[in-house]
SEDRENLUM-667822 format. One line per field, with one value per residue (C-alpha): residue in one letter; residue number from 1; z, x, y. Coordinates in steps of 0.5 Angstrom, whole numbers, m for minus. Each point is the difference from the previous one (the first is absolute). Example, Ala and Ser with C-alpha at 12.3 -4.5 7.8 and 13.67 -1.06 7.14 Angstrom:
! residues 2
aa a | s;
i 1 | 2;
w 16 | m2;
u 25 | 2;
v m9 | 7;
END
This chain:
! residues 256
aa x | x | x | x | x | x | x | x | x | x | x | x | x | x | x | x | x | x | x | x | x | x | x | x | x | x | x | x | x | x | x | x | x | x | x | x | x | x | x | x | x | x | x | x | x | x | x | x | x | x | x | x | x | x | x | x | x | x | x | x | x | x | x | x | x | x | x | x | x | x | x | x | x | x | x | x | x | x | x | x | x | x | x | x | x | x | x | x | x | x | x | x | x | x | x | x | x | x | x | x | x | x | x | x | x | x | x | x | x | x | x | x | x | x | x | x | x | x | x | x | x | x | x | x | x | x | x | x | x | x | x | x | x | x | x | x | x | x | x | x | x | x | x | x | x | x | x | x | x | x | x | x | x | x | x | x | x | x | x | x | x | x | x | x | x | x | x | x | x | x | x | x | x | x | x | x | x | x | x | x | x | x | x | x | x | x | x | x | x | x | x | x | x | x | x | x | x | x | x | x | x | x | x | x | x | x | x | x | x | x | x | x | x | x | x | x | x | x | x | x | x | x | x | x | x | x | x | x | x | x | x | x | x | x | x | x | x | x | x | x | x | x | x | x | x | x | x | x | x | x | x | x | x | x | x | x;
i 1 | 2 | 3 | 4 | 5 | 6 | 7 | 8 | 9 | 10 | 11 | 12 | 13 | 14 | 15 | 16 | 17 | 18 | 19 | 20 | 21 | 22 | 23 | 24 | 25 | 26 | 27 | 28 | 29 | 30 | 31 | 32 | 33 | 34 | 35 | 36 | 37 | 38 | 39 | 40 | 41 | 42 | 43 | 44 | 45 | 46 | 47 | 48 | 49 | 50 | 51 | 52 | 53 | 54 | 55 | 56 | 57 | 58 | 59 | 60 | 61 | 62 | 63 | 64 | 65 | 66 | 67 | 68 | 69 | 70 | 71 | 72 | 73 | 74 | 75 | 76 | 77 | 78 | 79 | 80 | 81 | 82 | 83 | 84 | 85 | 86 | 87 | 88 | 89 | 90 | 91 | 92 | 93 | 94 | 95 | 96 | 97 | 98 | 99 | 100 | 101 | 102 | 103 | 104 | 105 | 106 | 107 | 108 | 109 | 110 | 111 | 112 | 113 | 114 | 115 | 116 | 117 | 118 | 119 | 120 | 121 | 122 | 123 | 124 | 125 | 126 | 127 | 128 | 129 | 130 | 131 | 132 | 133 | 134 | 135 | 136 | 137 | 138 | 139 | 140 | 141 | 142 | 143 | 144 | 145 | 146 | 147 | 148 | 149 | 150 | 151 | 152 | 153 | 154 | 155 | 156 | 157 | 158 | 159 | 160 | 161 | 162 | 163 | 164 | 165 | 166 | 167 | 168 | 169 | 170 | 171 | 172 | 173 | 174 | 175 | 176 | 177 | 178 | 179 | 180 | 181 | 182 | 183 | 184 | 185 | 186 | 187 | 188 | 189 | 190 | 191 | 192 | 193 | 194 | 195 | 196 | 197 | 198 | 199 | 200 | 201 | 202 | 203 | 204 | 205 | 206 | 207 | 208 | 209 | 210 | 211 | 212 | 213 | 214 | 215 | 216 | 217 | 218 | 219 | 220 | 221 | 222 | 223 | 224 | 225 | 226 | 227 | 228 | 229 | 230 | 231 | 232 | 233 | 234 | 235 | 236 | 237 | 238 | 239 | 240 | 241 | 242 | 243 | 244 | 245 | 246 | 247 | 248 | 249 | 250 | 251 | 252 | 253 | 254 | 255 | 256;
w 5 | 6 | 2 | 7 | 4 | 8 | 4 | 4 | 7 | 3 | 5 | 4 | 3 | m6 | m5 | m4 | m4 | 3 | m5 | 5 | m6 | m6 | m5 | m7 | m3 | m5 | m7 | 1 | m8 | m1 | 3 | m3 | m3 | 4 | 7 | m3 | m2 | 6 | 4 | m4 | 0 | 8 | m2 | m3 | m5 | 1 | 4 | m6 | m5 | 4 | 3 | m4 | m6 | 0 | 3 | m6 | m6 | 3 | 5 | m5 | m5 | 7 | 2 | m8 | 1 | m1 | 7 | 2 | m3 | 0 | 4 | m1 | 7 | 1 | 4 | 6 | m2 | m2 | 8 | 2 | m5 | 1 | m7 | 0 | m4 | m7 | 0 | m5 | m3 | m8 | 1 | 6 | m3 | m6 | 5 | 3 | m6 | m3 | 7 | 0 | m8 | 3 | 4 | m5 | m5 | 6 | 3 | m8 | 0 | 7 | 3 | 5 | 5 | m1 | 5 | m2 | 0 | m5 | m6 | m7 | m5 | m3 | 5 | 0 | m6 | m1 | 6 | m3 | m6 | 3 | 6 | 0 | 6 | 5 | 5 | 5 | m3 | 5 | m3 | 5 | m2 | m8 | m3 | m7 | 0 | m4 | m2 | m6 | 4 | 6 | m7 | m3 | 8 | 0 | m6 | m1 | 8 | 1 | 7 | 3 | 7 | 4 | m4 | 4 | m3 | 5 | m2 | m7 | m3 | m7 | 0 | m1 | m1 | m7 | 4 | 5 | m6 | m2 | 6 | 1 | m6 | 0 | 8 | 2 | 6 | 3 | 7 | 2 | m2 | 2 | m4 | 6 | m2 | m7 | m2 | m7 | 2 | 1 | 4 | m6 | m2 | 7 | 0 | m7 | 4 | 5 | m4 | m5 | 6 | 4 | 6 | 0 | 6 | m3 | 5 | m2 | 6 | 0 | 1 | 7 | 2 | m2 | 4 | m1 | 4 | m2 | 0 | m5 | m5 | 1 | m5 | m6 | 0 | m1 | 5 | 1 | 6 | m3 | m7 | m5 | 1 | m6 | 3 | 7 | m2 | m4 | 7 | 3 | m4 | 1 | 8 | m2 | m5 | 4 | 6 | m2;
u m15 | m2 | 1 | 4 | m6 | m1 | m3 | m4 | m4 | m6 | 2 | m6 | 1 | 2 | m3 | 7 | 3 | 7 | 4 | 5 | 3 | 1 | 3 | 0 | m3 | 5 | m3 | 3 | m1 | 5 | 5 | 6 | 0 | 5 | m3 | m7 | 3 | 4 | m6 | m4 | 6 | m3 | m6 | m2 | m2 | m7 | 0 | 2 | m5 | m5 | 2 | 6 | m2 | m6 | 2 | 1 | 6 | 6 | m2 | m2 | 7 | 5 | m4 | 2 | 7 | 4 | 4 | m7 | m2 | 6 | m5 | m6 | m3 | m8 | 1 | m1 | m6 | m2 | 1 | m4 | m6 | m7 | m2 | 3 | m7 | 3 | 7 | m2 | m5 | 3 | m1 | 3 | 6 | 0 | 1 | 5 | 4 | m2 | 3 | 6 | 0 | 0 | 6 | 4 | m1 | 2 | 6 | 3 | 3 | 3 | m5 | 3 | m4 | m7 | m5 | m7 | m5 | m6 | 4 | 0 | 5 | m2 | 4 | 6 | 1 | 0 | 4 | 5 | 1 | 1 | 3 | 7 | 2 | m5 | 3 | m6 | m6 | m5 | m6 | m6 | m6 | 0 | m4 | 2 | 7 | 3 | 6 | 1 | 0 | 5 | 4 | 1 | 2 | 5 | 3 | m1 | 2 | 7 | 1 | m6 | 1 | m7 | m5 | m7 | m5 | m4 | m6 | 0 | m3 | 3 | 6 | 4 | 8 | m1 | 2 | 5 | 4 | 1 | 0 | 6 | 3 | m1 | 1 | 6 | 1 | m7 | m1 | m6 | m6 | m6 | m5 | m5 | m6 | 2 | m1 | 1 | 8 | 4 | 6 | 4 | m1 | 2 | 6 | 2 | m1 | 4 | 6 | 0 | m1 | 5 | m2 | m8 | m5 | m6 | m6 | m5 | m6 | m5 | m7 | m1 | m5 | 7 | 6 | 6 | 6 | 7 | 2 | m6 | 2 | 8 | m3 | 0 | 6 | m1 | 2 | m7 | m5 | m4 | m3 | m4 | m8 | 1 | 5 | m2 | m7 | 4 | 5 | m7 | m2 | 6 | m1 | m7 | 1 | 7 | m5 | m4;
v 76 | 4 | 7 | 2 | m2 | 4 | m2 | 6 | 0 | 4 | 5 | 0 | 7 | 5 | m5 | 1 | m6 | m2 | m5 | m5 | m3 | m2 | m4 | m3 | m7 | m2 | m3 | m7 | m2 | 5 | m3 | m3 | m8 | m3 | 3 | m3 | m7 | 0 | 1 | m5 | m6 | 0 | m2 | m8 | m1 | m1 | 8 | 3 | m3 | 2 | 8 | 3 | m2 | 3 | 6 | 4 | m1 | 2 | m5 | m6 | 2 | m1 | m6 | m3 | 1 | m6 | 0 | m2 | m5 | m5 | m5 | m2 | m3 | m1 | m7 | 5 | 2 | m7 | m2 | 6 | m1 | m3 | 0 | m8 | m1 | 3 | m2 | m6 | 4 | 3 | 7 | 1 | m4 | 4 | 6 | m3 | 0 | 6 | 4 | m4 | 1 | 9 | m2 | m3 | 6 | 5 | m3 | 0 | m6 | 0 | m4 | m5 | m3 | m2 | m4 | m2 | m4 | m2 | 3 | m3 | m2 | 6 | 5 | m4 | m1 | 8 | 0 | m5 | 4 | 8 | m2 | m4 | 2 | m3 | m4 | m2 | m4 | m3 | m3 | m2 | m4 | 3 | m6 | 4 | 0 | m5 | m2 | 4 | 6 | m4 | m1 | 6 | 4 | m6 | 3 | 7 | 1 | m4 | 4 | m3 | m1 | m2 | m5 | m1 | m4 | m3 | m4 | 2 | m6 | 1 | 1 | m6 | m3 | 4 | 6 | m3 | m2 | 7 | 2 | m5 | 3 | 7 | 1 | m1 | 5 | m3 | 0 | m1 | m4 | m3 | m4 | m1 | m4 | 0 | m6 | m1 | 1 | m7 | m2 | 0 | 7 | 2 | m3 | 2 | 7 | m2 | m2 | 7 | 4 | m1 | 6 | m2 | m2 | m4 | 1 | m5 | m1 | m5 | 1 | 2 | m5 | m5 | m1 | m4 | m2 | 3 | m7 | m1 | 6 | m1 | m7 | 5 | 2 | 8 | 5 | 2 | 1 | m3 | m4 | 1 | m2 | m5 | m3 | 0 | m4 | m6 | 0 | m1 | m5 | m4 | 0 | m3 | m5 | m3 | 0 | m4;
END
């Protein structure tokens, strides 16, 4: 793009112009695609929507390759953002399933791990259906996500290794039968304050998933004894909100 550039100083007793070096810029749209998509893999997610990709069009077309987006990751994002007052909003919902819609096209099928939040059935199932072999789905506060799109990743994603849907207050032991079902090589789940899941579908998980850890916590202003837990039966940290509040009404009514 540049020409070899010298750089020149004054002399100040001749008036003469002397050159003390020289070198060449090189043109970096032009270099190869595997150097820019090795470049770029060293960059999240988030930094390469927001710089590479906008740079010019060799830069975008290595930023689609495939190998680039086998995972799906905005929970960082989420951490760090200060936006919290439009996550329940429709239109930021709506954005995130239209990026992680992108996504699922660029990686061609070859999706395999997605983190999120505030996302929709919508997205899912899109997922579902175009990306068989994803193995990490971690769901935190999608209030849209229901056993529809829980039940269709059961079935179309039998390697599904990681399941994360922590306070998603609609999916329910619809789902987790499926998942029992469909998900044999399952190793961990955690349905942290999800409370429409009962004690009998996760033991129904328990037994179809040989290998699983079921990780359940309970409200933070909660807390019970290991004693108390292990009453339940389940080889879980903790139990369900809807159980926790029945334990509680148990130790009330027998106190009185």
């Amino acid at each position: 793009m540049m020409n070899e550039a010298i750089i020149r100083m004054n002399d100040n007793n001749e008036g003469n112009k002397e050159a003390i070096g020289s070198g060449l810029l090189r043109d970096w749209s032009e270099l190869n695609k595997e150097c820019l998509i090795d470049i770029v893999s060293r960059l999240s997610m988030e930094e390469r929507w927001r710089g590479p990709m906008l740079v010019c069009k060799p830069w975008m077309y290595a930023c689609d390759d495939p190998s680039l987006n086998s995972v799906f990751d905005l929970d960082t994002w989420f951490e760090g953002s200060r936006i919290s007052n439009l996550w329940f909003s429709y239109e930021f919902e709506q954005k995130v399933d239209s990026f992680l819609r992108c996504v699922v096209d660029r990686s061609q099928g070859g999706l395999k791990e997605i983190r999120v939040r505030h996302c929709s059935d919508q997205s899912l199932l899109y997922a579902a259906e175009r990306c068989p072999s994803l193995e990490v789905l971690c769901l935190k506060s999608c209030l849209s996500v229901t056993d529809a799109s829980i039940s269709k990743i059961a079935v179309s994603c039998p390697n599904l290794d990681v399941l994360w849907i922590q306070s998603c207050l609609n999916v329910t032991d619809a789902s987790m039968a499926k998942i029992a079902s469909s998900c044999p090589k399952l190793r961990e789940l955690d349905i942290s304050h999800s409370i429409e899941i009962s004690q009998k579908a996760l033991k129904m998980i328990e037994r179809s998933c040989e290998n699983v850890k079921i990780i359940v916590e309970p409200p933070s202003n909660v807390r019970l004894s290991r004693d108390e837990a292990s009453k339940f039966g389940l080889s879980v940290r903790s139990i369900t909100r809807r159980e926790l509040l029945e334990h509680i009404r148990n130790i009330n009514t027998n106190d009185n």
